[in-house]
VEXDREN-2710 file (C-alpha; in Angstrom, 1 decimal):
% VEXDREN-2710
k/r/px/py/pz
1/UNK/21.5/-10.3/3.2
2/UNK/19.5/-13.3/3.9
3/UNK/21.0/-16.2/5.6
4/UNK/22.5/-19.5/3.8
5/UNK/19.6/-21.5/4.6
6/UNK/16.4/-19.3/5.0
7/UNK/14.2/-22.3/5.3
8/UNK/11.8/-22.7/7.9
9/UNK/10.6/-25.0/9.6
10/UNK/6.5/-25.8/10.3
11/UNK/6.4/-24.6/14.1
12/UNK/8.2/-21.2/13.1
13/UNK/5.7/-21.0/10.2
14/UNK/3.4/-21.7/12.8
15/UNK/4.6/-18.8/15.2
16/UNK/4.6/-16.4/12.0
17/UNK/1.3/-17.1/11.1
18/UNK/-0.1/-16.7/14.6
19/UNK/1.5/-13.0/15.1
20/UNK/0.8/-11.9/11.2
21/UNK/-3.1/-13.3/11.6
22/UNK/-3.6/-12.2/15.3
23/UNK/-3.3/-8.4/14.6
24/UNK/-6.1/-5.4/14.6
25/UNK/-9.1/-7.9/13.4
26/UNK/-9.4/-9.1/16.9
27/UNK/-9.7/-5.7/18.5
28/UNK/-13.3/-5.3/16.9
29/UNK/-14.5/-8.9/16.3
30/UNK/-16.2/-9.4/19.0
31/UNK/-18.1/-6.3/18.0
32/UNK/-19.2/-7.5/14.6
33/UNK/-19.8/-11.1/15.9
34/UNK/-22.1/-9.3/18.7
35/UNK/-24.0/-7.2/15.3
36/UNK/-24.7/-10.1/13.7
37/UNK/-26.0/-12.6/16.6
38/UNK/-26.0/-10.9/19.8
39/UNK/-25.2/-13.2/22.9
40/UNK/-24.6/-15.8/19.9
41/UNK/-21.1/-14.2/18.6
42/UNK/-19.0/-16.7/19.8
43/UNK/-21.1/-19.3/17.4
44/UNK/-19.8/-16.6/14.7
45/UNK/-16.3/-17.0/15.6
46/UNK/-16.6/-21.1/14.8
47/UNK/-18.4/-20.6/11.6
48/UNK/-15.3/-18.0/10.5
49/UNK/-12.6/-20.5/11.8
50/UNK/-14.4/-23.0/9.5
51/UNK/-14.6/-21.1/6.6
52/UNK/-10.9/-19.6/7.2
53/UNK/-9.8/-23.5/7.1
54/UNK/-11.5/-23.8/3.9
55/UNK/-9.1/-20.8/2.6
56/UNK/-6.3/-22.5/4.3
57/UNK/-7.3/-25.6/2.7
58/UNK/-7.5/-23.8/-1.1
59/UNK/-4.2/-22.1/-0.6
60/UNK/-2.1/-24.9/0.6
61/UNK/-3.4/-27.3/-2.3
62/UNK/-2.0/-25.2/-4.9
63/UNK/1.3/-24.4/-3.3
64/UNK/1.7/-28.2/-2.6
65/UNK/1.5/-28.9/-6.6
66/UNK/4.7/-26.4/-7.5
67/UNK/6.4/-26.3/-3.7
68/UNK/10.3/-25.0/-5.2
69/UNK/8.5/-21.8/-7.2
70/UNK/7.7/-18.5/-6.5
71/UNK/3.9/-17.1/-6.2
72/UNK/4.8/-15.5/-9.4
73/UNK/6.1/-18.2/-11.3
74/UNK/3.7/-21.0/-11.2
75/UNK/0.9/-18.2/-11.8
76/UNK/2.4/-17.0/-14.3
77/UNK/2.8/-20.7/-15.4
78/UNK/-0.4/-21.6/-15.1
79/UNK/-2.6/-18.7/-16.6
80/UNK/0.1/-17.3/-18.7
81/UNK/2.4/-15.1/-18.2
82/UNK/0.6/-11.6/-18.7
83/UNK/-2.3/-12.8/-16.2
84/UNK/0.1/-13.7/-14.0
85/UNK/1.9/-11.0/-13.6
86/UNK/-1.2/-8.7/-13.2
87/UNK/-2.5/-10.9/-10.5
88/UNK/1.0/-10.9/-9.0
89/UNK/0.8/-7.0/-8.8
90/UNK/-2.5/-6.9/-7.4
91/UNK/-1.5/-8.9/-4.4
92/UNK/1.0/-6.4/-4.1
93/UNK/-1.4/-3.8/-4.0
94/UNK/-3.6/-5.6/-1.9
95/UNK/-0.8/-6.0/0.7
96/UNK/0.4/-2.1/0.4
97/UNK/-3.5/-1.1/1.2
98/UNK/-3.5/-3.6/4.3
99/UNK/0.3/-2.6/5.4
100/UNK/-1.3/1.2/5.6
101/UNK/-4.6/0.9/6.8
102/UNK/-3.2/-1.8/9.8
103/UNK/-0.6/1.2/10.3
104/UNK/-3.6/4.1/10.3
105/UNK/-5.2/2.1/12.6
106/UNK/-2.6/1.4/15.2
107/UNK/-1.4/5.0/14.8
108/UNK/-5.1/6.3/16.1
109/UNK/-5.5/4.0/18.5
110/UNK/-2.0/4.7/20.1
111/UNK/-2.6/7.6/20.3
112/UNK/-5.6/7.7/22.2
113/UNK/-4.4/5.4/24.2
114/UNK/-0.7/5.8/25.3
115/UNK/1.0/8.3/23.4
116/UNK/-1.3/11.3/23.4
117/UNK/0.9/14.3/21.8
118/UNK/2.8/11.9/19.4
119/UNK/2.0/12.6/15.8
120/UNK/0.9/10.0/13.7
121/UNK/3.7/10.2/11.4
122/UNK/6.0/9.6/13.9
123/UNK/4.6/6.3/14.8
124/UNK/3.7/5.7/11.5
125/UNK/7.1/6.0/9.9
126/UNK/9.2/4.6/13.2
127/UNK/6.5/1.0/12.5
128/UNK/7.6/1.5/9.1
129/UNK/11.2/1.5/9.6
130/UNK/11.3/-1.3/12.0
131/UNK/9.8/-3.5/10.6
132/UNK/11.6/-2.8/6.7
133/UNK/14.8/-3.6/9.2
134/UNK/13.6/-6.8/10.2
135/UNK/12.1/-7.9/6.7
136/UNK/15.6/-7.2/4.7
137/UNK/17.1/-10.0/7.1
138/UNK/15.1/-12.7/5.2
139/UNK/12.5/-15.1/5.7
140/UNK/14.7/-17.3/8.5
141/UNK/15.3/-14.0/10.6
142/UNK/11.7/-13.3/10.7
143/UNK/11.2/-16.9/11.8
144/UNK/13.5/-17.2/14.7
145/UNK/12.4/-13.7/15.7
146/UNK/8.0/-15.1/15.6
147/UNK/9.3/-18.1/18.0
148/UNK/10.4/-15.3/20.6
149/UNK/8.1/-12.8/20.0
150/UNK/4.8/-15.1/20.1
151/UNK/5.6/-15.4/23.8
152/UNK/5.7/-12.1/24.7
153/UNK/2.3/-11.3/22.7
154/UNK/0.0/-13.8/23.9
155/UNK/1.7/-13.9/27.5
156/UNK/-0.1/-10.6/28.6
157/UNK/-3.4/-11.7/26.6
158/UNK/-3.9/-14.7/28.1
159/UNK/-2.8/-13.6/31.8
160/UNK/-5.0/-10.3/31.5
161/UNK/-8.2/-12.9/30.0
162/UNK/-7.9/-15.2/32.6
163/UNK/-8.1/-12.7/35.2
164/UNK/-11.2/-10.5/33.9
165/UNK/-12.9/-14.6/33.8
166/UNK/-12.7/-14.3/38.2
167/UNK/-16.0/-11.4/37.8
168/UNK/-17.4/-12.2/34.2
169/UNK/-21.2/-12.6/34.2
170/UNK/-22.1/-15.6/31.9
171/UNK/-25.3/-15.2/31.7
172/UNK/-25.0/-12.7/29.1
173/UNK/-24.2/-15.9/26.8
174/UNK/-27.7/-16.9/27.2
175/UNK/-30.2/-18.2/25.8
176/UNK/-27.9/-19.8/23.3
177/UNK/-28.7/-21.1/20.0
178/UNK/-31.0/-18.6/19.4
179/UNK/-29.8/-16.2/16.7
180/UNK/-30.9/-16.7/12.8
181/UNK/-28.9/-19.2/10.5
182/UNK/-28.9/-16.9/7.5
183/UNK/-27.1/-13.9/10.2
184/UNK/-24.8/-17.0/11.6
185/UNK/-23.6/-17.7/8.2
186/UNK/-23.0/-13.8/6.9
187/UNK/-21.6/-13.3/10.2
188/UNK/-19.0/-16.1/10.2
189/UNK/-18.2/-14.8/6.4
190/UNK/-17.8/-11.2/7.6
191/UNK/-15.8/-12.2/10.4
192/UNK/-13.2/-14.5/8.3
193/UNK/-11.8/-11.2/6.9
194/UNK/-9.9/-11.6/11.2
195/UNK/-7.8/-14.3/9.7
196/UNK/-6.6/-11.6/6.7
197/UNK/-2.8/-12.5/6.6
198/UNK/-3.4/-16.5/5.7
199/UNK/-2.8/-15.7/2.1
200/UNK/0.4/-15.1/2.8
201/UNK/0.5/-19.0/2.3
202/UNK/0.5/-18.5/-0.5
203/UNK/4.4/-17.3/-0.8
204/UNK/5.8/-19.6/1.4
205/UNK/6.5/-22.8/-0.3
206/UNK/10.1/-22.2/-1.4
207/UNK/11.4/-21.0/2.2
208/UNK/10.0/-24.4/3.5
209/UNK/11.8/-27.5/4.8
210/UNK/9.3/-29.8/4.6
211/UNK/6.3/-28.8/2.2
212/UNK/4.6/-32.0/2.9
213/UNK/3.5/-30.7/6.4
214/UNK/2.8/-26.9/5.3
215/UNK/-1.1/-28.5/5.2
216/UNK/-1.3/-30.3/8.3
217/UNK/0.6/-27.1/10.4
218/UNK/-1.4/-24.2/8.3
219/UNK/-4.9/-26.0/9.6
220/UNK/-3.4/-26.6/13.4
221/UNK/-2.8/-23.0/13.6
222/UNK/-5.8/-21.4/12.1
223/UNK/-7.8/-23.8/14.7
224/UNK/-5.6/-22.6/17.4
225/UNK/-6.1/-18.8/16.1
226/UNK/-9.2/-19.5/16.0
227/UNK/-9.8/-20.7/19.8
228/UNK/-8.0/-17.8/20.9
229/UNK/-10.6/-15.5/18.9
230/UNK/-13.4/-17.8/20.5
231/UNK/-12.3/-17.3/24.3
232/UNK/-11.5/-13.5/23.4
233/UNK/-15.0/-13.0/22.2
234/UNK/-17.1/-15.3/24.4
235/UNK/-14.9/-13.9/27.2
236/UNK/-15.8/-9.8/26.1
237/UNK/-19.3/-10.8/25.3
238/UNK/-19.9/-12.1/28.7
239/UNK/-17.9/-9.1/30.6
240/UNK/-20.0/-6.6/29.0
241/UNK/-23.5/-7.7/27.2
242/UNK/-23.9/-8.1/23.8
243/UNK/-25.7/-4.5/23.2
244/UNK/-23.2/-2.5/25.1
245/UNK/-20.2/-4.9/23.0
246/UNK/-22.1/-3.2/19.6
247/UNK/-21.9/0.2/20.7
248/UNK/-18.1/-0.1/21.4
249/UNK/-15.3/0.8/18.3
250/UNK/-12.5/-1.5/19.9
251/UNK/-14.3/-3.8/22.5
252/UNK/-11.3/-6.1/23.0
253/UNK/-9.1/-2.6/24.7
254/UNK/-12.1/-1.8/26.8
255/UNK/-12.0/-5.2/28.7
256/UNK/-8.3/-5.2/29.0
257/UNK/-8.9/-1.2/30.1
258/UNK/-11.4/-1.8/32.8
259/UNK/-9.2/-5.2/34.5
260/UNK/-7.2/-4.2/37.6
261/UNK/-4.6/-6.5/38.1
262/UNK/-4.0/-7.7/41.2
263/UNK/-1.8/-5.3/44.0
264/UNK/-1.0/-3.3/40.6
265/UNK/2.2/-4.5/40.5
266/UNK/2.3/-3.0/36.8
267/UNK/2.7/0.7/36.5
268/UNK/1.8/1.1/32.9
269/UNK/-1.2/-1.0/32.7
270/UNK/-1.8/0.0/29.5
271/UNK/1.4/-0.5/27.7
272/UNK/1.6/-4.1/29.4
273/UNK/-1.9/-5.8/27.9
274/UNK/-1.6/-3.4/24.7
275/UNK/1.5/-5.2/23.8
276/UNK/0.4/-8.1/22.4
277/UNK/-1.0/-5.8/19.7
278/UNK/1.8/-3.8/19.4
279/UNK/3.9/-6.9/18.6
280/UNK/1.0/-8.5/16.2
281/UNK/1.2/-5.0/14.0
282/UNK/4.9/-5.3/13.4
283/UNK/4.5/-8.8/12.6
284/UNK/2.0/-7.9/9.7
285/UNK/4.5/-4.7/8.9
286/UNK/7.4/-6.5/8.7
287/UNK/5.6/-9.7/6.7
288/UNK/3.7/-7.0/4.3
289/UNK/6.9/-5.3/3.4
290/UNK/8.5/-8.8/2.9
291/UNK/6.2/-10.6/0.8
292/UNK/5.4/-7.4/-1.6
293/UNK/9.4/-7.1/-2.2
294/UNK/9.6/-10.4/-3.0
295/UNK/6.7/-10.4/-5.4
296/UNK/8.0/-7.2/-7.3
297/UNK/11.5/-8.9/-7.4
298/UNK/9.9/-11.7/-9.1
299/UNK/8.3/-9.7/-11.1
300/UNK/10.6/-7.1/-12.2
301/UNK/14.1/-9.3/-12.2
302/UNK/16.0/-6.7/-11.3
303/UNK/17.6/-4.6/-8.2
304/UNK/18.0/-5.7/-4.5
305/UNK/15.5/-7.1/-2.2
306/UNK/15.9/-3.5/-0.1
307/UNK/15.3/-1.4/-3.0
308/UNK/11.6/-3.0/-3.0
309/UNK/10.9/-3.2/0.8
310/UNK/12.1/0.9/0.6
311/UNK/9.7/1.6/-2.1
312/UNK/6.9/-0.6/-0.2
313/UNK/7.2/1.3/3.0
314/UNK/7.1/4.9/1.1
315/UNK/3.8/3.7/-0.7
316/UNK/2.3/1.9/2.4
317/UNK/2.9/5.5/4.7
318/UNK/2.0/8.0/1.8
319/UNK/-1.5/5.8/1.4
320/UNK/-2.3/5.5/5.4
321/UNK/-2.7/9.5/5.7
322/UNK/-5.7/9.3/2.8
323/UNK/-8.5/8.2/5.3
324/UNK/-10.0/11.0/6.8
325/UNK/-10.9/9.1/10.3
326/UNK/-10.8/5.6/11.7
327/UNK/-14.2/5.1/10.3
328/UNK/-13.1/5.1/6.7
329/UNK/-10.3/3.2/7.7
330/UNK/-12.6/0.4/8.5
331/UNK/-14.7/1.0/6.0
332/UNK/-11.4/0.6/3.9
333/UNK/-10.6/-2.8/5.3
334/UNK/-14.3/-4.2/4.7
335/UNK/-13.7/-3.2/0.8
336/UNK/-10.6/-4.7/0.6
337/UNK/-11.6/-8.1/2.7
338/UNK/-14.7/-8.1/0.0
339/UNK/-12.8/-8.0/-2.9
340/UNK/-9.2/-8.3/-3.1
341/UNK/-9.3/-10.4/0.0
342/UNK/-11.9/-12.9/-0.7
343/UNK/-10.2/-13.3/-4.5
344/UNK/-6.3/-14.3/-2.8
345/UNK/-7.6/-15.9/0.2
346/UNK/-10.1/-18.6/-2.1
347/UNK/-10.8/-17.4/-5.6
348/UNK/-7.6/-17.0/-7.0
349/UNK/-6.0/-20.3/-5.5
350/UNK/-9.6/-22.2/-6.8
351/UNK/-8.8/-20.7/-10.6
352/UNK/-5.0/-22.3/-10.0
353/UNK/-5.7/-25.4/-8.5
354/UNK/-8.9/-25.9/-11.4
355/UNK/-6.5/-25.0/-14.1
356/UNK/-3.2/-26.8/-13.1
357/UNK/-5.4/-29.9/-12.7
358/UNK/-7.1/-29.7/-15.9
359/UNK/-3.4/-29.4/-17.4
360/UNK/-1.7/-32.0/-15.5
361/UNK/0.7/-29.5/-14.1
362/UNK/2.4/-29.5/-10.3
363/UNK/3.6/-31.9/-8.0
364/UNK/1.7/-34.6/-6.0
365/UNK/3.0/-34.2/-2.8
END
């Protein structure tokens, strides 16, 4: 099933990382970064980046110390095997809730969007499917496909961005500097839950050639996501107001919506600047359904790789029908970000990294 190799190396880690972070947290940020400090939010946006470094930074220093074992193994290791094991099944859960929710979210949008009388659990379970495909040809495949796929996400972004710049109204960034340092700081917190996926970090060790840059290329790309997030925002912020940004569910689609590009050589509109989405939620479909077989393999020892990426996809589409509406789903994500998010992103890889030390266990890379 998986190639002879399936090692990576840091620029297609890099390419992963940028399609699995880049996904349904940008559609909304500059929303919350507007709530928090009005014309301010791209200031937001550069607290979050620095404070999603600082998880970058956590995670990579304890997968550094045991680079050739599994997430599940040096926890295990570390804060004994029970412990381990529970915290090992929590990230799965924590992946299954995000795998559903992402999916909930991309099915309502769709289908206000583009495809108006398709059921949910039609896009839902086609996501689903496609992405289990792609995730059961290892961690390599999903590699060489990020390196293609990067391009034709961002390519529409950027070209659709730079043109909605030719009429923006900058103004609306000003006066700068302005907003409170306490709503700067919870901002920037509350926005970090945008670069949700980084844990994944945490698993990535073993399919690495070179573990000694995974550091150095996992801080390059969360700046880079990071700058993207800042022109997005500053960008929407500017087209629109900050007030009228607040009062929008999915700011980021309304600027793409309201661009004309130029002679309308496009027909679909639409479908052409929602693509980069489109592509970003398979990524995190296909790397959820990945990681959480691989994690349930460790844990269990037994079966194929596919038995656990099937039983993955039939938990994550069975748990995306329970919201009621996209508001819950959101309200969802912001529990989950809170508490299983903040604990495998920072808290969990602290305890590690404290304890290893203390015991003189790892690898000094």
């Amino acid at each position: 099933m998986f190639s002879l190799n399936n090692k990576i190396s840091i620029r297609q880690l890099q390419a992963l990382l940028l399609l699995d972070v880049f996904g349904t947290g940008v559609i909304v940020l500059p929303r919350i970064a507007a709530e928090y400090a009005n014309q301010d939010g791209w200031v937001i946006i550069v607290v979050a980046t620095m404070i999603a470094a600082l998880y970058g930074y956590a995670i990579t220093s304890i997968g550094r110390m045991f680079p050739n074992e599994s997430f599940v193994s040096y926890c295990s290791k570390i804060l004994t095997k029970p412990i381990g094991i529970l915290i090992s099944l929590g990230f799965v859960f924590k992946i299954i809730i995000m795998i559903a929710m992402e999916l909930r979210s991309f099915g309502e949008i769709i289908k206000l969007t583009m495809l108006y009388e398709t059921p949910f659990a039609v896009v839902c379970i086609s996501m689903l499917l496609v992405g289990g495909y792609a995730a059961a040809k290892g961690y390599e495949t999903r590699a060489r496909m990020a390196e293609i796929l990067v391009v034709l996400a961002f390519a529409p972004l950027i070209f659709v961005f730079l043109i909605g710049m030719v009429d923006i109204d900058f103004s609306n960034l000003r006066p700068t500097l302005v907003a409170e340092p306490q709503n700067i700081l919870m901002g920037g917190f509350v926005s970090s839950r945008a670069f949700t996926c980084i844990e994944f970090c945490l698993l990535i060790y073993p399919f690495m050639q070179n573990p000694k840059n995974v550091r150095r290329g996992v801080t390059q790309i969360i700046f880079i996501i990071g700058g993207f997030m800042l022109f997005i925002t500053a960008i929407t912020i500017a087209k629109f107001g900050p007030f009228d940004v607040v009062r929008q569910m999915w700011p980021v689609l309304e600027m793409m919506d309201v661009i004309d590009l130029p002679g309308s050589f496009i027909e679909r509109q639409d479908a052409f600047i929602m693509s980069f989405w489109i592509i970003s939620v398979f990524a995190i479909v296909n790397a959820g359904l990945f990681f959480s077989s691989i994690i349930l393999k460790d844990v269990i020892h037994k079966g194929k790789h596919s038995t656990y990426i099937l039983i993955s996809i039939l938990a994550a589409y069975g748990i995306s029908f329970i919201p009621n509406n996209i508001s819950e789903v959101y309200q969802v994500m912001d529990f989950m970000f809170i508490t299983f998010g903040v604990a495998y992103m920072f808290v969990i890889p602290l305890v590690l990294l404290v304890v290893a030390k203390l015991r003189g266990w790892g690898e000094k890379l």
